[in-house]
C-alpha positions as CSV (number, residue, x, y, z in Angstrom):
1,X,-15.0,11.5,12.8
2,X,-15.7,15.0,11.5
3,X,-15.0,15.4,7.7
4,X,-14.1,19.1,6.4
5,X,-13.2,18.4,2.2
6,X,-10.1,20.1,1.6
7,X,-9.7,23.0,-0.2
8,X,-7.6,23.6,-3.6
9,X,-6.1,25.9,-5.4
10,X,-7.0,26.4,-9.4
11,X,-4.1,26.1,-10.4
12,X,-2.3,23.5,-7.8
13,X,-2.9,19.7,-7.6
14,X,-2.0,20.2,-3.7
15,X,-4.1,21.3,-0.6
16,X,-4.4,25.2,0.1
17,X,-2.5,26.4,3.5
18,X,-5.9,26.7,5.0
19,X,-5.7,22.2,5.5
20,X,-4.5,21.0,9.3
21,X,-2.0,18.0,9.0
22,X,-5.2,16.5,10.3
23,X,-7.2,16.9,7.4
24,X,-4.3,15.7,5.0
25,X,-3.8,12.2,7.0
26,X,-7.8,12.1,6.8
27,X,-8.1,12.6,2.9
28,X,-4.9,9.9,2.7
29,X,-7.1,7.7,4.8
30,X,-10.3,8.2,3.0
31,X,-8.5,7.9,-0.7
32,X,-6.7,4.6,1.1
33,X,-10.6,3.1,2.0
34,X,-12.0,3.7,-1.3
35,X,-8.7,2.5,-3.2
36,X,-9.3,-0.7,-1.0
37,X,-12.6,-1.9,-2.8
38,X,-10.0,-2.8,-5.6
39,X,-7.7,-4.6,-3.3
40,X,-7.6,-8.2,-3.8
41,X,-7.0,-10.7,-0.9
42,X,-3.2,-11.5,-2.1
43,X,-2.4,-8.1,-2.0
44,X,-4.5,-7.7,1.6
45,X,-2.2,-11.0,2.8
46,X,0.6,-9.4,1.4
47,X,0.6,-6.4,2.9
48,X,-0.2,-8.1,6.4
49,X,3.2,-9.6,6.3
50,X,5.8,-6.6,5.2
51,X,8.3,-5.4,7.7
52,X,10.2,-2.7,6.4
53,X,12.4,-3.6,2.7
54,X,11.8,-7.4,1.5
55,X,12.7,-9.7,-1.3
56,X,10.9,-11.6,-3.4
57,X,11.8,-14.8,-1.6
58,X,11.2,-13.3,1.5
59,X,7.8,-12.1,0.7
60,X,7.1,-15.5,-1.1
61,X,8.4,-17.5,1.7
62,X,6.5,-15.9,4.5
63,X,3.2,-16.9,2.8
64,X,4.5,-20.0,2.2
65,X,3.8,-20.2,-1.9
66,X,5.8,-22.3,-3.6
67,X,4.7,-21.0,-7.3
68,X,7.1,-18.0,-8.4
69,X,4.8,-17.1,-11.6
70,X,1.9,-17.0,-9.4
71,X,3.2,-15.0,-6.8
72,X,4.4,-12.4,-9.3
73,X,1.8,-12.2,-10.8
74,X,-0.9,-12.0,-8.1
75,X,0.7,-10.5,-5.1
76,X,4.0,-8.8,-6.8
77,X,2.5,-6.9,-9.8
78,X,-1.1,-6.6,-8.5
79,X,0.4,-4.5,-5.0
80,X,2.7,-2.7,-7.6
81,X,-0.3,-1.4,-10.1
82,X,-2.4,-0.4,-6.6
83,X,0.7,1.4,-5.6
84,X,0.9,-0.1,-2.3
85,X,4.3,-1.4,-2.3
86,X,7.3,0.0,-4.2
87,X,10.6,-1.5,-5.7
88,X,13.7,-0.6,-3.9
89,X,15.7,-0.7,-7.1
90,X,13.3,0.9,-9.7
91,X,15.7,1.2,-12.5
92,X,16.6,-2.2,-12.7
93,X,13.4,-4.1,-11.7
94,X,15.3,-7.8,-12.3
95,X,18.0,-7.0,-10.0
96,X,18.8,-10.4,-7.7
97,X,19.3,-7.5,-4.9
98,X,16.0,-6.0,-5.8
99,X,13.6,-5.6,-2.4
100,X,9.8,-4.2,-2.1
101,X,8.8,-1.4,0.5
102,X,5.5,-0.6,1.3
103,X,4.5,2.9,0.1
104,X,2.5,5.9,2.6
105,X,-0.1,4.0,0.8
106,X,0.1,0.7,2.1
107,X,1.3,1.5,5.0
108,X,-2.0,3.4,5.5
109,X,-3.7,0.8,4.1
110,X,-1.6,-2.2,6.4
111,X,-2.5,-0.3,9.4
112,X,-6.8,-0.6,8.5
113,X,-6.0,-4.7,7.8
114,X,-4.8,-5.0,11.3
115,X,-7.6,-2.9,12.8
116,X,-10.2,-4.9,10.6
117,X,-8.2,-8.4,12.0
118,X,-8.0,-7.3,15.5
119,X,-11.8,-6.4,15.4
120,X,-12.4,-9.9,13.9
121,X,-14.2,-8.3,10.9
């Protein structure tokens, strides 16, 4: 895989017209590897078992943990800070109809864990 860095302009935060779709997905890809030497083996489990908008129970019951404090706390928060999943309802984070989503991010990021699993790496 070739890598061209991408250009940008002074006075922008976003790539110049110059960058291929291409080279965007490749810098999300990159950013998503590097970000993952941070990423802790909840959050890897946890993004292994999302399927499009979950609850808490949901989530909690397909990795069958029976703790709610830990699961929270390790898989829950910890995904949230990486920005890898996102809450359906953000203004009201306690909602009892609140979900989780995964973000470009860990969607990027879901699709390496299943690459790395099928490899057997």
């Amino acid at each position: 895989m070739l890598y061209r860095p991408v250009t940008f302009d002074a006075h922008q935060d976003t790539p110049t017209e110059h960058d291929t779709a291409q080279d965007t997905m490749q810098d999300t890809m990159q950013d998503t590897m590097q970000d993952n030497t941070h990423v802790t083996t909840h959050v890897e489990r946890l993004i292994l078992i999302f399927s499009d908008e979950q609850s808490r129970e949901e989530l909690q019951n397909a990795l069958h943990l029976k703790n709610i404090d830990n699961f929270r706390k390790n898989y829950i928060k910890e995904a949230l800070q990486l920005q890898v999943i996102e809450m359906t309802i953000p203004s009201k984070p306690n909602s009892k109809h609140q979900k989780y989503r995964l973000t470009t991010k860990g969607k990027a990021l879901q699709q390496q864990l299943m690459k790395r699993e099928a490899s057997g790496k």
